[in-house]
LUMGU-791492 format. One record per atom (N, C-alpha, C): residue number from 1; atom name; x, y, z. Coordinates in nm, 4 decimals. Example, Ala and Ser with C-alpha at 12.3 -4.5 7.8 and 13.67 -1.06 7.14 Angstrom:
> 1, N, 1.3190, -0.5690, 0.7800 $
> 1, CA, 1.2300, -0.4500, 0.7800 $
> 1, C, 1.3200, -0.3300, 0.7800 $
> 2, N, 1.2850, -0.2250, 0.7080 $
> 2, CA, 1.3670, -0.1060, 0.7140 $
> 2, C, 1.2900, 0.0030, 0.7870 $
//
This chain:
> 1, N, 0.0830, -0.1200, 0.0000 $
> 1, CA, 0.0000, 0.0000, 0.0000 $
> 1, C, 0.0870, 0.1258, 0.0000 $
> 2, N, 0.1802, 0.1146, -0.1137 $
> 2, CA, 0.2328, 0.2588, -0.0896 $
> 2, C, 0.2455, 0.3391, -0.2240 $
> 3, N, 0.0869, 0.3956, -0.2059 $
> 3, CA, 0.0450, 0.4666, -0.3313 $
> 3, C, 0.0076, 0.5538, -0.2527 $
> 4, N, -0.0329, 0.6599, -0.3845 $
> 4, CA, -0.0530, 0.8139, -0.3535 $
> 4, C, -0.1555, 0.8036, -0.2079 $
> 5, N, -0.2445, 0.7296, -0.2151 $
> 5, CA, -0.3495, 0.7770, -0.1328 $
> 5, C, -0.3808, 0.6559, -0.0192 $
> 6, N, -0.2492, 0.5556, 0.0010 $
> 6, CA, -0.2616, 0.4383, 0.0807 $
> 6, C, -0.3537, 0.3099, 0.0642 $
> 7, N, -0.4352, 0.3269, -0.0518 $
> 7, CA, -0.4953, 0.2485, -0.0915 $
> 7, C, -0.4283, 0.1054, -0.1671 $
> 8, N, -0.4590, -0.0058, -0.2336 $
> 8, CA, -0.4135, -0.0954, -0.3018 $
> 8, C, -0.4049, -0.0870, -0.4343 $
> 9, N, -0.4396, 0.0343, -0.5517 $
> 9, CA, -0.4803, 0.0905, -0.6117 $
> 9, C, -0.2727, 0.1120, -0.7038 $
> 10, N, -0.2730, 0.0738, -0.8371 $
> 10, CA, -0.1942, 0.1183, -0.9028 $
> 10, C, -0.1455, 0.2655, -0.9383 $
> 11, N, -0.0389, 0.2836, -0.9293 $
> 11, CA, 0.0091, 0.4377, -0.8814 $
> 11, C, -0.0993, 0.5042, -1.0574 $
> 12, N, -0.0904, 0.4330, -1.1140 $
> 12, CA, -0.2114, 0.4760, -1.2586 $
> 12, C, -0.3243, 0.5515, -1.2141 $
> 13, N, -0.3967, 0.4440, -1.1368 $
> 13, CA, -0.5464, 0.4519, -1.1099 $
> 13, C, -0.5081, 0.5847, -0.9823 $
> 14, N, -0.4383, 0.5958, -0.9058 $
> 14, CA, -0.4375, 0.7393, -0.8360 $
> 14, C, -0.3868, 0.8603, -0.9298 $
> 15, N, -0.3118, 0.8465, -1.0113 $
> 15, CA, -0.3063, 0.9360, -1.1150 $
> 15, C, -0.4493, 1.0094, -1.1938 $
> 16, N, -0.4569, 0.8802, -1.2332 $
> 16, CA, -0.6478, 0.9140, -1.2827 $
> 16, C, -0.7251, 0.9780, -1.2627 $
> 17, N, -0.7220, 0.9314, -1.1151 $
> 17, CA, -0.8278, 0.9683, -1.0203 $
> 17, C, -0.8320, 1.1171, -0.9964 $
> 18, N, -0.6682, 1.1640, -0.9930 $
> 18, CA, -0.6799, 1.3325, -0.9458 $
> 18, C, -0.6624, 1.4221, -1.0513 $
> 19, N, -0.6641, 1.3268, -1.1309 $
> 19, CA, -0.6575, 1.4188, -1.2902 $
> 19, C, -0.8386, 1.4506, -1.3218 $
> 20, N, -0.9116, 1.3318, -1.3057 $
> 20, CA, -1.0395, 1.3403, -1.3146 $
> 20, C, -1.1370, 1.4348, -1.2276 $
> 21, N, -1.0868, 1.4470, -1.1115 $
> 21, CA, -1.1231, 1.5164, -1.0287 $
> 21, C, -1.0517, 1.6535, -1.0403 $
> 22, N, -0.9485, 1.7023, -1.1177 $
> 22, CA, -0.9314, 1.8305, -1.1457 $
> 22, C, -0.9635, 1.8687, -1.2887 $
> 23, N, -1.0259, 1.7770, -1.3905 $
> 23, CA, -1.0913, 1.8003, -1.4788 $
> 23, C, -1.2220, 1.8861, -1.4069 $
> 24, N, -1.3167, 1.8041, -1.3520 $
> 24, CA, -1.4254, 1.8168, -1.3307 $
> 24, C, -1.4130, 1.9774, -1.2144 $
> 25, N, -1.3244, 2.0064, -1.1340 $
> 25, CA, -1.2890, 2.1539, -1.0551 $
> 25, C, -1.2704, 2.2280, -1.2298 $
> 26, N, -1.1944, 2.1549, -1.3244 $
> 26, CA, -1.2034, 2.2949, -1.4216 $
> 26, C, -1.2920, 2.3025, -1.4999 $
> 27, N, -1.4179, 2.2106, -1.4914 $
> 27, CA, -1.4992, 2.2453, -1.5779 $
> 27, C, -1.6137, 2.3306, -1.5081 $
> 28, N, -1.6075, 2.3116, -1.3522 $
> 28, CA, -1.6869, 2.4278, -1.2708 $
> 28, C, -1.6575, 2.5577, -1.3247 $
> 29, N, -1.4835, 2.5787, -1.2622 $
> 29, CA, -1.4196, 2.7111, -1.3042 $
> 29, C, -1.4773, 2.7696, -1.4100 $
> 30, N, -1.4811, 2.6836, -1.5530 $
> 30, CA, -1.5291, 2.7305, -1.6495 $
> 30, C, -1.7022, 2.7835, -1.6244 $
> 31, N, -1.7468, 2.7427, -1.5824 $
> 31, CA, -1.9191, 2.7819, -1.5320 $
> 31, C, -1.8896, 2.9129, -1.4681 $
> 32, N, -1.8113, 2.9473, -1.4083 $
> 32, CA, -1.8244, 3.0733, -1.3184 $
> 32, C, -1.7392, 3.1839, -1.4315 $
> 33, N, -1.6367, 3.1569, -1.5116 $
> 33, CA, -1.6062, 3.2170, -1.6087 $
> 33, C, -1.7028, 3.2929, -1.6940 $
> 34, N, -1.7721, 3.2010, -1.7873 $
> 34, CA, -1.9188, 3.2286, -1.8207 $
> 34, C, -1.9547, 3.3276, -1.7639 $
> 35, N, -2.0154, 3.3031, -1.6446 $
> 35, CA, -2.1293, 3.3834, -1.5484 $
> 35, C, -2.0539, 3.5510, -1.5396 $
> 36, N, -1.8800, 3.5458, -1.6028 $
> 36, CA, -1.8550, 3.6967, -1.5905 $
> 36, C, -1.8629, 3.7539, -1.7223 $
> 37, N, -1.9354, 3.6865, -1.7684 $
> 37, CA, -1.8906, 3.7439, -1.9375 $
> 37, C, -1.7759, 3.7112, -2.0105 $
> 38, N, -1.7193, 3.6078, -2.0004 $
> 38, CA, -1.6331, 3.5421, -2.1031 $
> 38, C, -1.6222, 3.4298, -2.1410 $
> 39, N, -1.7232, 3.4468, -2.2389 $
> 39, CA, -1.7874, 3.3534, -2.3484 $
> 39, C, -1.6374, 3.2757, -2.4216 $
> 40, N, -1.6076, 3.3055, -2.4336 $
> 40, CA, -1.4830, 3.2432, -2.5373 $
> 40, C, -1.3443, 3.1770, -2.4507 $
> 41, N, -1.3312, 3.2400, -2.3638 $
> 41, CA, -1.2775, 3.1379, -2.1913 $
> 41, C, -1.3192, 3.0435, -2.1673 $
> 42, N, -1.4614, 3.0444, -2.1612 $
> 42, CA, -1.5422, 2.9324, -2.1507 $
> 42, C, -1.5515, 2.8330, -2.2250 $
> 43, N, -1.5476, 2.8550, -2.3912 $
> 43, CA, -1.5592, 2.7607, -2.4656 $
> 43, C, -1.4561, 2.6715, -2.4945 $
> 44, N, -1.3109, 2.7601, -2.4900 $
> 44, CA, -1.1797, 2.7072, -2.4595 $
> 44, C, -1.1823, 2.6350, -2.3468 $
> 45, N, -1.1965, 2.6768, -2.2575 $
> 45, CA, -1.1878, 2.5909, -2.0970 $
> 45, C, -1.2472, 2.4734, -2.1375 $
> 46, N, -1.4092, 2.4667, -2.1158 $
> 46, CA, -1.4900, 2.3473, -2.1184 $
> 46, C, -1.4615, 2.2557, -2.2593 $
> 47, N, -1.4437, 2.3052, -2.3699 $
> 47, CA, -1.4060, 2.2061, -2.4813 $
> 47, C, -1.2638, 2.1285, -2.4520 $
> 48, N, -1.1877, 2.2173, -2.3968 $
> 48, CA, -1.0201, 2.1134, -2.3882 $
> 48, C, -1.0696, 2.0320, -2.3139 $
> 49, N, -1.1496, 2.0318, -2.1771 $
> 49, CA, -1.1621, 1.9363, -2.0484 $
> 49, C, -1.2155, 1.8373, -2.1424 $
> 50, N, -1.3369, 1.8309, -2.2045 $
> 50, CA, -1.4118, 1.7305, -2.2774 $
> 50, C, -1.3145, 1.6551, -2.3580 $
> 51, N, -1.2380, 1.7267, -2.4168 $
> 51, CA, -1.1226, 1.6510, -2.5823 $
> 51, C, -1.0300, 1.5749, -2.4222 $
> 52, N, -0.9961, 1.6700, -2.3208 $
> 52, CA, -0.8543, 1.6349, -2.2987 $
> 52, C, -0.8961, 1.4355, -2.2197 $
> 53, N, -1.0542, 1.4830, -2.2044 $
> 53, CA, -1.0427, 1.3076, -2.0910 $
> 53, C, -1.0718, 1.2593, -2.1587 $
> 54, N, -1.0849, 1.1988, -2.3317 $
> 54, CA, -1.1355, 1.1093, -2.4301 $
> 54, C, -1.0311, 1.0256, -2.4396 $
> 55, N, -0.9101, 1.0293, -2.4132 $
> 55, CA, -0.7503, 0.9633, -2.4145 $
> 55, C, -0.7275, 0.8942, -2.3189 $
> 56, N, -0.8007, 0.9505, -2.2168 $
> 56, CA, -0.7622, 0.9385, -2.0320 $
> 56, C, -0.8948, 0.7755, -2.0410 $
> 57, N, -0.9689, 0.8236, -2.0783 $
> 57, CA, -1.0813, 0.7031, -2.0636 $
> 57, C, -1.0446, 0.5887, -2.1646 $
> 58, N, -0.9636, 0.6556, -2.2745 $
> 58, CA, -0.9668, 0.4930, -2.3920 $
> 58, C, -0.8187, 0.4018, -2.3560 $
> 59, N, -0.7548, 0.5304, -2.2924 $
> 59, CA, -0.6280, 0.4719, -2.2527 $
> 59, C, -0.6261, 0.3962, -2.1316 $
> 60, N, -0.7044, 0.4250, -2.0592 $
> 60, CA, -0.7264, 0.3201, -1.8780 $
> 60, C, -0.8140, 0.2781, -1.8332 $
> 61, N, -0.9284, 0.3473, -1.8483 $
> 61, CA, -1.0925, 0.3219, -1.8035 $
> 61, C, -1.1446, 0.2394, -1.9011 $
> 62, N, -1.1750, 0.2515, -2.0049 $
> 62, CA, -1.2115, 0.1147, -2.1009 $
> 62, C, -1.1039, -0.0109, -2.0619 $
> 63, N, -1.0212, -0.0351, -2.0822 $
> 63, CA, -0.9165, -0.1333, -2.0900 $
> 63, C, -0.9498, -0.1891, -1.9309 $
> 64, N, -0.9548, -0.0918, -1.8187 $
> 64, CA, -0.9387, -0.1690, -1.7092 $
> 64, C, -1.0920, -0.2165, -1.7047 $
> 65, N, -1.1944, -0.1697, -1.7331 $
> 65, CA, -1.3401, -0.2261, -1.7244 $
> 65, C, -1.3624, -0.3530, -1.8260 $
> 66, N, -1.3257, -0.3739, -1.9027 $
> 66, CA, -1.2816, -0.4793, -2.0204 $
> 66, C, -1.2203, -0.5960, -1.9337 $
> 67, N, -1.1155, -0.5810, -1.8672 $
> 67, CA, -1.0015, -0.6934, -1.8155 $
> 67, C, -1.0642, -0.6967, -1.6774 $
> 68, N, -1.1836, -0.6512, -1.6248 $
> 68, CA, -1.1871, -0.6929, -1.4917 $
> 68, C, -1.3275, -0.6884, -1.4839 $
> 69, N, -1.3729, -0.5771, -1.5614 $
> 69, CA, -1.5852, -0.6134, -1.4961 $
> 69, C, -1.6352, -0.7178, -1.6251 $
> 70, N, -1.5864, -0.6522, -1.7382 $
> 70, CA, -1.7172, -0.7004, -1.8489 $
> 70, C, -1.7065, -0.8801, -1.8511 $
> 71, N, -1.6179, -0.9378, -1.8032 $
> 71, CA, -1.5891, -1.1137, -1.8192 $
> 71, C, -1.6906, -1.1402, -1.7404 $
> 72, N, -1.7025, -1.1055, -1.6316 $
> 72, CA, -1.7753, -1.1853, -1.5303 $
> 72, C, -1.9269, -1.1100, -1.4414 $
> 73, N, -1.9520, -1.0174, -1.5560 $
> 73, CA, -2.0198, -0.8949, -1.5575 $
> 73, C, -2.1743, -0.9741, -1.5532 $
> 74, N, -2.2022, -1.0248, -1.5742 $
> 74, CA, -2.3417, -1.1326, -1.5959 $
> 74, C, -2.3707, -1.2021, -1.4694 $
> 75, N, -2.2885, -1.2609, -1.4576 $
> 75, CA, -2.2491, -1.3588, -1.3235 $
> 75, C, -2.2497, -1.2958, -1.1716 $
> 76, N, -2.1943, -1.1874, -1.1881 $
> 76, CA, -2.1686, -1.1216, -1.0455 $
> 76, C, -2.2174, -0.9794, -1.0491 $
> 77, N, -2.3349, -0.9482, -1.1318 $
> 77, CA, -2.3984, -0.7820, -1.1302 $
> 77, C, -2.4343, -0.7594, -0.9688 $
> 78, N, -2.5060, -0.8324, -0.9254 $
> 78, CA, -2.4957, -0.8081, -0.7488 $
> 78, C, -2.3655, -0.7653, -0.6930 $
> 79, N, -2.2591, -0.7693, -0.7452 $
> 79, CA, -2.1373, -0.7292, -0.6491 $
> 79, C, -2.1427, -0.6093, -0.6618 $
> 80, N, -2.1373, -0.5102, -0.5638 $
> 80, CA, -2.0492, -0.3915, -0.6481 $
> 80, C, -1.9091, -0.3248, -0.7225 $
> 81, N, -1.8663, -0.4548, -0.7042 $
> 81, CA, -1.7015, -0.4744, -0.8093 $
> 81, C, -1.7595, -0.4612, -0.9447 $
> 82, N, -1.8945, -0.4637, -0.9779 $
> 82, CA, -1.9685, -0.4774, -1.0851 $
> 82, C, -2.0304, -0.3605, -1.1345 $
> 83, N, -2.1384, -0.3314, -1.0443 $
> 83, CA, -2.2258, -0.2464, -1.1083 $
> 83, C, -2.1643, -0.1445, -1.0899 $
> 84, N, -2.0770, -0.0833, -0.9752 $
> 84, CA, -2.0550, 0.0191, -0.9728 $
> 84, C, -1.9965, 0.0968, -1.1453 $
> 85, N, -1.8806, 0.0376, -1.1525 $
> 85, CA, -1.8183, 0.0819, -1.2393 $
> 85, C, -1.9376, 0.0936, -1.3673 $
> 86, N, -1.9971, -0.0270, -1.4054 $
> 86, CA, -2.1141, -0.0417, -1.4457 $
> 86, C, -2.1987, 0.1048, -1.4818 $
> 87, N, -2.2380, 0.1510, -1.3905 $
> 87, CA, -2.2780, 0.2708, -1.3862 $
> 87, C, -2.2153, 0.3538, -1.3986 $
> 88, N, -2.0625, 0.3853, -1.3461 $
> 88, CA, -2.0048, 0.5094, -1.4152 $
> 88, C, -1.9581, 0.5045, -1.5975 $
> 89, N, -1.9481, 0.3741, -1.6159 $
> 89, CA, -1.9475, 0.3655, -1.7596 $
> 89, C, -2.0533, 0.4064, -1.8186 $
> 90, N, -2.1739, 0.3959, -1.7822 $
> 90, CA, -2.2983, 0.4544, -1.8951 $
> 90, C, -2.2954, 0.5829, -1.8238 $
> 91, N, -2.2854, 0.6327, -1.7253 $
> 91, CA, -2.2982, 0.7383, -1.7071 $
> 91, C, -2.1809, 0.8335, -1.7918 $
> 92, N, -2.0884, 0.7645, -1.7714 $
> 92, CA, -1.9641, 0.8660, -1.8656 $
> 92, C, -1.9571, 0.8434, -2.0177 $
> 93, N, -2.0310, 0.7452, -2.0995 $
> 93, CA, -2.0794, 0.7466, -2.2238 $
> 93, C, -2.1340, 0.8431, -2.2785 $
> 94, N, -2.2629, 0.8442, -2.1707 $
> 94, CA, -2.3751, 0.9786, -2.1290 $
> 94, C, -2.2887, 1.1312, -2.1841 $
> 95, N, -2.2135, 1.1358, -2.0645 $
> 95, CA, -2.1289, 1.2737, -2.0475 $
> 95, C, -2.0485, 1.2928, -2.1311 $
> 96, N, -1.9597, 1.2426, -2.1935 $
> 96, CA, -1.8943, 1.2492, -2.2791 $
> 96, C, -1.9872, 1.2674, -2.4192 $
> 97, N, -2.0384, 1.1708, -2.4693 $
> 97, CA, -2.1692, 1.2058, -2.5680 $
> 97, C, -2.1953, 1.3401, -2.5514 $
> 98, N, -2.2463, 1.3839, -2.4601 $
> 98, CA, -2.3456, 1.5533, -2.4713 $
> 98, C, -2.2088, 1.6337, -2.4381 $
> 99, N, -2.1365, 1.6059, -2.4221 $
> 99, CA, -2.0112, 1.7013, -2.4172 $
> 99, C, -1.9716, 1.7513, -2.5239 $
> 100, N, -1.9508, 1.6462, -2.6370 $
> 100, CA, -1.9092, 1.6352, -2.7547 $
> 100, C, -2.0000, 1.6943, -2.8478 $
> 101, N, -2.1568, 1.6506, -2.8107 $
> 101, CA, -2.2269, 1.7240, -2.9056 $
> 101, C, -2.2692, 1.8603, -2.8611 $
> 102, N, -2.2888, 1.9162, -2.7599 $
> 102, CA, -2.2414, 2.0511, -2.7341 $
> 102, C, -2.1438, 2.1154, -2.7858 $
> 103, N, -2.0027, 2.0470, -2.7565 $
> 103, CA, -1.8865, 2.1620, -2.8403 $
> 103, C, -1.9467, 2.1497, -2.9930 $
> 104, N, -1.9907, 2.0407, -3.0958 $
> 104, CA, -2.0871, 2.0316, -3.2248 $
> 104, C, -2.1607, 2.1188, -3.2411 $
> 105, N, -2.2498, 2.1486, -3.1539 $
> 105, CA, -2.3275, 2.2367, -3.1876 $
> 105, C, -2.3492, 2.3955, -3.1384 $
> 106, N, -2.2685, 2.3897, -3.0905 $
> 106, CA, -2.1896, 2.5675, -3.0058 $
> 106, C, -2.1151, 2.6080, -3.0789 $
> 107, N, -1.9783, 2.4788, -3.1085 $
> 107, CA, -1.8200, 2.5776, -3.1724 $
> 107, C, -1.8418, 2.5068, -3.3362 $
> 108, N, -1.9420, 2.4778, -3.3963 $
> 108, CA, -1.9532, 2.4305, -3.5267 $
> 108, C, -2.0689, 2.4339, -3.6006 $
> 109, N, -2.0180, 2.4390, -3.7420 $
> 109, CA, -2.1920, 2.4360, -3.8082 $
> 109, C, -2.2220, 2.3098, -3.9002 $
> 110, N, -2.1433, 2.2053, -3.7994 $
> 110, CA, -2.1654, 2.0685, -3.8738 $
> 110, C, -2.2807, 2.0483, -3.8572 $
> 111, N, -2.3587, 2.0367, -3.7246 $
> 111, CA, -2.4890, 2.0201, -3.6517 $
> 111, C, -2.5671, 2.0643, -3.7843 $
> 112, N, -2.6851, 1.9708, -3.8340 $
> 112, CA, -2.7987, 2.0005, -3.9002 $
> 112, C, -2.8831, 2.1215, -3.8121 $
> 113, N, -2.9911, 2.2420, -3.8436 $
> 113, CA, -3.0461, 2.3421, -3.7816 $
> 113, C, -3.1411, 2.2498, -3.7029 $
> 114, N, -3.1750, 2.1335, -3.7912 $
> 114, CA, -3.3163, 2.0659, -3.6759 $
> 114, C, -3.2651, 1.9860, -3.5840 $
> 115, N, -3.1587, 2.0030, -3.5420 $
> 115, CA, -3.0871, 1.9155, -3.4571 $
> 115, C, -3.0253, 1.9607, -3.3285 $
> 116, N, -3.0308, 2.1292, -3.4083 $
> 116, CA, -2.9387, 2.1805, -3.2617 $
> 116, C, -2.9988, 2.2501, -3.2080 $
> 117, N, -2.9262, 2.2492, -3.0185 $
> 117, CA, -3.0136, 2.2869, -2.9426 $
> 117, C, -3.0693, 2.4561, -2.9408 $
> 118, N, -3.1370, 2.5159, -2.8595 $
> 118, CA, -3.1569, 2.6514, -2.8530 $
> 118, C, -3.1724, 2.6990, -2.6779 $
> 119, N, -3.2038, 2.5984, -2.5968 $
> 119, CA, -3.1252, 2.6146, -2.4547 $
> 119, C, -3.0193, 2.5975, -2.4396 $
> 120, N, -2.9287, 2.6747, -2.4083 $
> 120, CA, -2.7759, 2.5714, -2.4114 $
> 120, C, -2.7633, 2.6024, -2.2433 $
> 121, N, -2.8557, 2.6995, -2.2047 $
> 121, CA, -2.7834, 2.6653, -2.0276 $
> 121, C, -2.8622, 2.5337, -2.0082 $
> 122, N, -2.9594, 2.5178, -2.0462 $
> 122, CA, -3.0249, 2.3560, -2.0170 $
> 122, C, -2.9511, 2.2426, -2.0165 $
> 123, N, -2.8644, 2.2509, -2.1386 $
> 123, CA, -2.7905, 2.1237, -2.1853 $
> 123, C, -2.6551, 2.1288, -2.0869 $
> 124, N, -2.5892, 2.2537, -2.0734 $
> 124, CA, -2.4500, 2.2293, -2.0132 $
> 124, C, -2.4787, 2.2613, -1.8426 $
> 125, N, -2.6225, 2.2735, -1.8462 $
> 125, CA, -2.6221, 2.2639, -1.7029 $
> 125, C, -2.6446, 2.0662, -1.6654 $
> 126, N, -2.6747, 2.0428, -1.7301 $
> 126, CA, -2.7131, 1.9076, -1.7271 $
> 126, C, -2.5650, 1.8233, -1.7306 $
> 127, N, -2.5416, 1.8779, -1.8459 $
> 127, CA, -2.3585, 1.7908, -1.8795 $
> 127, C, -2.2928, 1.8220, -1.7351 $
> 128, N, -2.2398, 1.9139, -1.6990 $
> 128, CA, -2.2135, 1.9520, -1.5456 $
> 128, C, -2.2477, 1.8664, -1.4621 $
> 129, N, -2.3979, 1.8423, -1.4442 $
> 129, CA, -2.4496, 1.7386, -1.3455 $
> 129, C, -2.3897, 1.6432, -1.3949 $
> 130, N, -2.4343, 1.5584, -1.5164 $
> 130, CA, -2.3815, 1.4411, -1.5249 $
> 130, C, -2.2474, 1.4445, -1.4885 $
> 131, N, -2.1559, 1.5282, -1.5351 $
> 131, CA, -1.9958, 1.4891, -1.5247 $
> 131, C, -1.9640, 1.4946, -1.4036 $
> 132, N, -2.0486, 1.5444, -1.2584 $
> 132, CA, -2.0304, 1.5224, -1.1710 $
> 132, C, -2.0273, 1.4073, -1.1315 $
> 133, N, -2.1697, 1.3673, -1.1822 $
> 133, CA, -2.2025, 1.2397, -1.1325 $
> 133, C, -2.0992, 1.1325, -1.1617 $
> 134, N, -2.0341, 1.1546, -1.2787 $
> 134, CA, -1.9347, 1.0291, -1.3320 $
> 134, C, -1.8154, 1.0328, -1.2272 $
> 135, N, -1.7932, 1.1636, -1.1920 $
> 135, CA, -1.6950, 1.1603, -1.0968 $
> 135, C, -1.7133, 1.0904, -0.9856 $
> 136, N, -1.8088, 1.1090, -0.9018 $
> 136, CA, -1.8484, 1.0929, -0.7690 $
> 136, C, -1.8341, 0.8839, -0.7813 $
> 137, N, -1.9383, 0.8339, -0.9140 $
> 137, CA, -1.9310, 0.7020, -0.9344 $
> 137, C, -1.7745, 0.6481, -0.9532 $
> 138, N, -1.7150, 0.7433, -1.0106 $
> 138, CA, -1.5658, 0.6715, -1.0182 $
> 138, C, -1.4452, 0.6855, -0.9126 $
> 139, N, -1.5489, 0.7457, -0.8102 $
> 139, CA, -1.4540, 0.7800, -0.6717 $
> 139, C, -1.5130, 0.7152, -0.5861 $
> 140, N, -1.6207, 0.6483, -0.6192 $
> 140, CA, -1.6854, 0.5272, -0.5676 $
> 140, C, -1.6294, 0.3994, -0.6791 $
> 141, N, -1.6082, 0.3614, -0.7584 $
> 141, CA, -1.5210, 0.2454, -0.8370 $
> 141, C, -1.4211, 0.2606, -0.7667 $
> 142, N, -1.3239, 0.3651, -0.7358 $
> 142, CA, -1.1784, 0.3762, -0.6685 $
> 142, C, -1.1911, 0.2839, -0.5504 $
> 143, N, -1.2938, 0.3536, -0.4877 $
> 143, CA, -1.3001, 0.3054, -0.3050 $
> 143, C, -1.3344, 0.1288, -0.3270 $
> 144, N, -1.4478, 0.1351, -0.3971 $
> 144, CA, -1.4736, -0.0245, -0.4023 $
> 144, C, -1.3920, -0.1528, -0.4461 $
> 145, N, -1.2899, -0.0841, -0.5829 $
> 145, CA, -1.1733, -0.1668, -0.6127 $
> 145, C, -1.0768, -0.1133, -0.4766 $
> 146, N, -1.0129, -0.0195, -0.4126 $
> 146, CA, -0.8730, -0.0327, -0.4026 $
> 146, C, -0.9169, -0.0045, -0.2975 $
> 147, N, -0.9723, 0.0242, -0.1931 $
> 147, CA, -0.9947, 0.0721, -0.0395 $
> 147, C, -0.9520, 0.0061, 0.0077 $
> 148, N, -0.9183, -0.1082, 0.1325 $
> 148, CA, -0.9425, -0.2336, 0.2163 $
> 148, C, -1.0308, -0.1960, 0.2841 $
> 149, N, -1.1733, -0.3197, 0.2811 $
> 149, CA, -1.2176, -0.3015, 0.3792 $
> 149, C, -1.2561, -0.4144, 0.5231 $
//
């Protein structure tokens, strides 16, 4: 146990973890940016956070959910070695999805007109929530894989 945070947890997965969790502090930051009038801070801020964790998830979070939940994922959904992660995976599908199609339809005119939105505090207030939520579930995957309990 002699990782960042004393847990059993690969010095990776604590890496992750505080990278993910200072994604999600800069995608607040970016919300309060906004709220002063700088629209274009904002779009920079919140679009890098979205591009920058698409690498972070294909490079460790897929691969480790692959080699450890999805085999035995049928068999043992009652565990929470299971669902948890379980759930932060659709939840961060979720988030990532409307992340992506937000920066689409904000910083581009690929978006068809009948397609794109016309609330956008609706949508990125929502993405916010969700990307919280992915956090909070994957700081609950952390505790449930690497805690001792």
């Amino acid at each position: 146990m002699g990782t960042l945070f004393g847990t059993y947890a690969p010095s990776t997965s604590d890496m992750v973890a505080v990278f993910e969790v200072v994604i999600a502090i800069v995608l607040l930051i970016g919300m309060f940016v906004v709220r002063r009038g700088h629209v274009r801070a904002h779009m920079y801020i919140q679009s890098s956070m979205v591009l920058l964790n698409i690498p972070i998830v294909l490079a460790w979070m897929v691969p480790q959910y692959l080699e450890y939940v999805l085999p035995d994922l049928a068999s043992e959904f009652s565990n929470q070695f299971y669902w948890v992660p379980t759930l932060m995976l659709i939840a961060g599908v979720a988030a990532e999805s409307l992340g992506i199609y937000i920066l689409l339809v904000a910083g581009t005119p690929w978006v068809p007109e009948r397609f794109r939105f016309r609330r956008y505090k609706l949508w990125m207030r929502t993405e916010l929530i969700l990307w919280w939520s992915v956090i909070v579930l994957g700081l609950s995957t952390y505790y449930v894989w690497y805690v001792p309990h």
